[in-house]
C-alpha positions as CSV (number, residue, x, y, z in Angstrom):
1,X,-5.0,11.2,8.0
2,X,-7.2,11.9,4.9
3,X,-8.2,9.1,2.4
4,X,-8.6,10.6,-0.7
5,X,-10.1,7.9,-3.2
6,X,-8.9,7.6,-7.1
7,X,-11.3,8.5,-9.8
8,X,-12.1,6.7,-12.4
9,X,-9.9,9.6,-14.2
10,X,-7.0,8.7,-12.4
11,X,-7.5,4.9,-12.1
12,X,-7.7,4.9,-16.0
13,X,-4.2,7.2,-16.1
14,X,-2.5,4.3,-14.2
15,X,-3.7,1.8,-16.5
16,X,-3.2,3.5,-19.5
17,X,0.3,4.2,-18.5
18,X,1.2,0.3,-17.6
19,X,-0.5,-0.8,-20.9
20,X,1.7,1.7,-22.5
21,X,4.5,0.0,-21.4
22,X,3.5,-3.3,-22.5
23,X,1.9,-3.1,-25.9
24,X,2.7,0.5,-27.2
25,X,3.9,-1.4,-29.7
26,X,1.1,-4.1,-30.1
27,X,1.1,-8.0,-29.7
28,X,3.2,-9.2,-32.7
29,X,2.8,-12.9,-31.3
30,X,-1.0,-12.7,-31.1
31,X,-1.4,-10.8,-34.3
32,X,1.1,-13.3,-35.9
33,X,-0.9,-16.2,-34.1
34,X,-4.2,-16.1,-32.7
35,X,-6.8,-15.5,-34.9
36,X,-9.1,-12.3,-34.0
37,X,-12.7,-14.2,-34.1
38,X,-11.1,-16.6,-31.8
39,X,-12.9,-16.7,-28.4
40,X,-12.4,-18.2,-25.4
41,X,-12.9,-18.0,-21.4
42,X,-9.5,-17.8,-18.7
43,X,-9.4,-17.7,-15.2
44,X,-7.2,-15.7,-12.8
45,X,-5.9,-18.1,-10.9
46,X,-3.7,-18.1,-7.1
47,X,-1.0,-20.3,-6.6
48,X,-0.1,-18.9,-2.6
49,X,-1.5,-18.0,0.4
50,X,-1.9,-14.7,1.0
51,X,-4.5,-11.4,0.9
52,X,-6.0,-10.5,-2.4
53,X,-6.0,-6.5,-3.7
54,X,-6.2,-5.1,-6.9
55,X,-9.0,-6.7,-8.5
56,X,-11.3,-4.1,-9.5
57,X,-8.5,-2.4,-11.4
58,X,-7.5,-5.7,-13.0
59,X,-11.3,-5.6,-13.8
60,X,-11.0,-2.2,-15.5
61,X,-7.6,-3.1,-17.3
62,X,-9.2,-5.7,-19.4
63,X,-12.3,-4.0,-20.1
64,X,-9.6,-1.1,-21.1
65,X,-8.4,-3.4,-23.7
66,X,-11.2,-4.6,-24.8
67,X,-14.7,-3.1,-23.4
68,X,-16.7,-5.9,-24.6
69,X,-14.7,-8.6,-22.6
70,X,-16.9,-10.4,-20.2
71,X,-15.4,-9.9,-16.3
72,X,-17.0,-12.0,-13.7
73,X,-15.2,-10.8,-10.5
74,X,-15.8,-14.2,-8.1
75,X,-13.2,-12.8,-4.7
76,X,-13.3,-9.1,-3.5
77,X,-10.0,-6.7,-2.3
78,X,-9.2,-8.0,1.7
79,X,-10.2,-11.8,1.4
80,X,-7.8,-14.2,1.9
81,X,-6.9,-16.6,-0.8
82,X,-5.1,-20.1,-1.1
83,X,-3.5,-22.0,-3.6
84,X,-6.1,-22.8,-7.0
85,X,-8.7,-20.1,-5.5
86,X,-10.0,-18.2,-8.9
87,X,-10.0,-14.7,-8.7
88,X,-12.2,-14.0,-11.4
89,X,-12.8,-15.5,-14.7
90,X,-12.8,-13.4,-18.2
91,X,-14.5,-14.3,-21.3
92,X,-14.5,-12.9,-25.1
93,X,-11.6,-12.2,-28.0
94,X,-8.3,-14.7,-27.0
95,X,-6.2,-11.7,-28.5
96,X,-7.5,-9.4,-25.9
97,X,-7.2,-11.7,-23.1
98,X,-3.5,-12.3,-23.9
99,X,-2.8,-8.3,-24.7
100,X,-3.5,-7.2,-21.0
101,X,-2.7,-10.4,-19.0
102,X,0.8,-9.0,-18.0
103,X,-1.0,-5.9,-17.1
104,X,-3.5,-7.3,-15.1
105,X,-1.1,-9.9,-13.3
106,X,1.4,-7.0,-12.0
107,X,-1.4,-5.1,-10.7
108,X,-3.0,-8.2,-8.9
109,X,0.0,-10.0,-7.8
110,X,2.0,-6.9,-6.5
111,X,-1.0,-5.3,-5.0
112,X,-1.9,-8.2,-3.5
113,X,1.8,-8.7,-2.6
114,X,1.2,-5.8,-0.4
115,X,-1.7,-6.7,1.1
116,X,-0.5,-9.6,2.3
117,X,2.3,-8.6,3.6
118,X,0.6,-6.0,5.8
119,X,-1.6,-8.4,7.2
120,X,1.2,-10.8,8.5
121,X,2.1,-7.1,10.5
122,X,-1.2,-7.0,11.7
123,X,-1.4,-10.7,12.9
124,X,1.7,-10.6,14.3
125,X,0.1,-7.7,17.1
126,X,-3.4,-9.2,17.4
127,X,-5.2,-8.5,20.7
128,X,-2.4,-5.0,20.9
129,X,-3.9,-1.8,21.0
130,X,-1.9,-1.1,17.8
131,X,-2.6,0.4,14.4
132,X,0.4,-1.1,11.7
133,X,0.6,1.8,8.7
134,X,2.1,2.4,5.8
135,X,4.7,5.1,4.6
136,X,5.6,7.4,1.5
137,X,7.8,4.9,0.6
138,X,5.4,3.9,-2.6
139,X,6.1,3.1,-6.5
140,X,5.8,6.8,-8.3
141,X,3.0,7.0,-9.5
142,X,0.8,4.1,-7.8
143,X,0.9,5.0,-4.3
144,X,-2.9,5.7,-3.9
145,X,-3.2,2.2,-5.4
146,X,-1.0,0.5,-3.0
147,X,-1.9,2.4,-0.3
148,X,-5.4,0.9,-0.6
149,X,-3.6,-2.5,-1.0
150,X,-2.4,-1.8,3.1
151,X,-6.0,-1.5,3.8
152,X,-6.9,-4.3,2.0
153,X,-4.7,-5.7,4.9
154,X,-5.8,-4.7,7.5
155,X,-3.4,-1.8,7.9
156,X,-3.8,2.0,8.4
157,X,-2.3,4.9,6.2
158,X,0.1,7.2,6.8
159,X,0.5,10.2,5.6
160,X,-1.0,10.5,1.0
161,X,1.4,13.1,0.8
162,X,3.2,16.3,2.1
163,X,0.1,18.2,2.3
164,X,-1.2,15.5,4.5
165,X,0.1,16.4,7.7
166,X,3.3,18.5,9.5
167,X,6.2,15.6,10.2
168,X,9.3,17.6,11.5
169,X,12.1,14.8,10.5
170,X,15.6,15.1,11.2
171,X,16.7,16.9,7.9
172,X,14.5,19.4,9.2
173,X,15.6,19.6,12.5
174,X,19.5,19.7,11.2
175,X,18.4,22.8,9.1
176,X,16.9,24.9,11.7
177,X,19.3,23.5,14.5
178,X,21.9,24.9,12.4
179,X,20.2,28.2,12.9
180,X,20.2,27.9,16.6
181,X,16.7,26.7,16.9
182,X,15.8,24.4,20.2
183,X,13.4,21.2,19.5
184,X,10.9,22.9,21.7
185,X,11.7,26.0,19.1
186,X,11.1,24.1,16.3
187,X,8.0,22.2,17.6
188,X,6.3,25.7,18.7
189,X,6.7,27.2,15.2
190,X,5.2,24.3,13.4
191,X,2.3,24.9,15.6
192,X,1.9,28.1,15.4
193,X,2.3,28.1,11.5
194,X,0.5,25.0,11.0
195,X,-3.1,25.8,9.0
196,X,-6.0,24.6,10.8
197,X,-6.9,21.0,11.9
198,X,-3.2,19.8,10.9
199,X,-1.9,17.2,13.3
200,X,2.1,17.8,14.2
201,X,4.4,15.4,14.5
202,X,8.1,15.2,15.6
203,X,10.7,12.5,14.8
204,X,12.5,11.9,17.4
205,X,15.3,9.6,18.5
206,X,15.7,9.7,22.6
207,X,13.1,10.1,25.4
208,X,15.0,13.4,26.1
209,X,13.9,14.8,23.1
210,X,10.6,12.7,23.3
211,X,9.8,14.8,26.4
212,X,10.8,18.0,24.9
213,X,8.5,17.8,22.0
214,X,5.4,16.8,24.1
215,X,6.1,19.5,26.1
216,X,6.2,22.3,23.1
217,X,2.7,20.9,22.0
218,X,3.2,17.9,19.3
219,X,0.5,15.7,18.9
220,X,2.3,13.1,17.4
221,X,5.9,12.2,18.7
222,X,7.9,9.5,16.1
223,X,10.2,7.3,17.8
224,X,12.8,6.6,15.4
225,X,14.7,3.2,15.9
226,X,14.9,3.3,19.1
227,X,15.3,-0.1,21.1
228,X,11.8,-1.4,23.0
229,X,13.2,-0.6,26.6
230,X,13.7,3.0,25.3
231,X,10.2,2.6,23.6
232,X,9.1,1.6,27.2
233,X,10.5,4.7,28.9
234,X,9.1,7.3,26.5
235,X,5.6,6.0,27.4
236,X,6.2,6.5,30.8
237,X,7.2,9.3,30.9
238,X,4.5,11.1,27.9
239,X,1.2,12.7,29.1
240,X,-1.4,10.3,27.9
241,X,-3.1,12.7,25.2
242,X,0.4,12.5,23.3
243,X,0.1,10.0,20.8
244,X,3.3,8.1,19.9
245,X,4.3,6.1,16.4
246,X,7.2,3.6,16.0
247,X,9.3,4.1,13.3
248,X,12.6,1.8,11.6
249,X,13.8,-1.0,11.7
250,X,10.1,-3.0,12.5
251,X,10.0,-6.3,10.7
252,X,8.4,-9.5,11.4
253,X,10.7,-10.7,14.0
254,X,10.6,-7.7,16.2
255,X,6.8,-6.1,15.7
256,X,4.8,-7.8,18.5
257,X,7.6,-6.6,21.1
258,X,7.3,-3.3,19.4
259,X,3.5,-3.3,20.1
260,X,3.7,-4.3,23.8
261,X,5.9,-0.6,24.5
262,X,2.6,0.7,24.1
263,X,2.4,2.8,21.2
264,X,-0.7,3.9,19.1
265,X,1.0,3.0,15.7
266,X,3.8,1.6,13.8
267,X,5.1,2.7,10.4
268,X,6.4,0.2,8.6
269,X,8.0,1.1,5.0
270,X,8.4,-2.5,4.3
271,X,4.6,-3.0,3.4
272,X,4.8,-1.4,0.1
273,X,8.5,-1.2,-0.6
274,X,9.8,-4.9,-0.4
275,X,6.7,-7.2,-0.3
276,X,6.7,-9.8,-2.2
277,X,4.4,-10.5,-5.3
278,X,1.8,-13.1,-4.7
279,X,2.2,-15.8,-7.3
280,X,-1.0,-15.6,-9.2
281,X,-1.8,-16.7,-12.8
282,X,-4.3,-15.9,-15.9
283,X,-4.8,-19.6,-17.9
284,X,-7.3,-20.4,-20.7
285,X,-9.6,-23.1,-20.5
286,X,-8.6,-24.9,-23.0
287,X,-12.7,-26.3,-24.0
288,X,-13.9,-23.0,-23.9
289,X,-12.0,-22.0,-27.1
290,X,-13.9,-21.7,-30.4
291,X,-14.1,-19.6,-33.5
292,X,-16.8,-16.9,-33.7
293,X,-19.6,-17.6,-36.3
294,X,-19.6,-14.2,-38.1
């Protein structure tokens, strides 16, 4: 699959968008509170194990804020992090620290979230000719962002979008089956109509039909939930060139068994749609906090 990259255009949409969530209506604590030539230093601090993502753009929220903040970035995206690691440490107005520290921690911690959880998927098949990837099961609107959070991972992507690549799934194969189309029907048309240098692939869910769609000319055949002994079968019975991805139901319990069937890939939706945050903080330092001389 492609792997388009975000602009700083598009990076700065996604920000602007969260921070217009947040403080569309400014910081009425702050404003009521903190004094604006107060100045001080925090740092972003982890509190669980896990795979960091998300920093640059935390990076580019605060300097959104305020542009003459004071980032020091001290981990990069993909390393893995412990309890009081520090991420990065920020320095300049206290007001503008506090205005996009909810920002920045929802970026960092579910991003990182993410990443984390996609590289349990990837330990868990270690030494397996296996790629773990991702699905279009994103956030709207910050799928490019957690996509790279899988690769932070260690993880592969799936298909950006519907441009991306042919997948015949089974609402597809209801409609034209309905219309008296065979698999192998189905399968040729794709190909036929496909533009150039797009790979197609074929949901299926028995080797039957596993055998069928090899034989019209997929390049890709999806096995969807099927049990590892049917997993097993499919890949004796497919042409080597055939490459094969498991799909549903994969989760922790269940992925290294997946991987021994054999297959080139496994999908797993659960990456990006129920990791769980990492636990990460932003906390001044409390002797770094002084009034500007103006």
């Amino acid at each position: 699959m492609t792997e388009p990259k975000l602009s700083q255009e598009q990076i700065n949409n996604i920000i602007d968008l969260a921070l217009t969530e947040d403080v569309s209506h400014d910081d009425v604590t702050s404003q009521a509170l903190i004094p604006p030539e107060l100045e001080g230093q925090a740092s972003i601090l982890v509190k669980a194990k896990g795979v960091l993502a998300g920093v640059e753009v935390a990076r580019k929220v605060f300097l959104r804020v305020d542009p003459s903040l004071k980032v020091k970035v001290l981990i990069k995206d993909g390393s893995k992090v412990q309890p009081e690691d520090i991420v990065a440490t920020v320095f300049g107005s206290v007001a503008s620290i506090l205005k996009a520290e909810r920002v920045v921690l929802n970026f960092l911690s579910r991003l990182s979230g993410t990443a984390s959880q996609t590289a349990r998927y990837v330990a868990k098949t270690h030494g397996l000719e296996v790629n773990i990837t991702d699905t279009r099961k994103t956030t709207p609107g910050l799928r490019l962002l957690e996509k790279q959070a899988v690769r932070s991972g260690g993880g592969q992507n799936h298909r950006f979008h519907l441009g991306d690549g042919i997948l015949i799934k089974d609402n597809h194969l209801v409609a034209l089956c309905a219309l008296g189309m065979s698999l192998k029907e189905i399968v040729a048309k794709a190909k036929k109509n496909a533009r150039r240098g797009l790979k197609v692939e074929v949901e299926v869910n028995t080797p039957e039909e596993a055998l069928d769609a090899a034989e019209a000319g997929a390049d890709i055949i999806m096995l969807d939930n099927m049990s590892p002994d049917e997993m097993r079968r499919v890949m004796s019975l497919l042409p080597g060139q055939v490459m094969v991805e498991a799909s549903g139901g994969i989760t922790l319990a269940n992925v290294h068994t997946v991987a021994e069937t054999g297959t080139n890939f496994i999908s797993v939706g659960a990456l990006t749609h129920s990791s769980t945050a990492l636990d990460i903080s932003l906390e001044l330092e409390p002797k770094s906090i002084k009034l500007k001389l103006i």
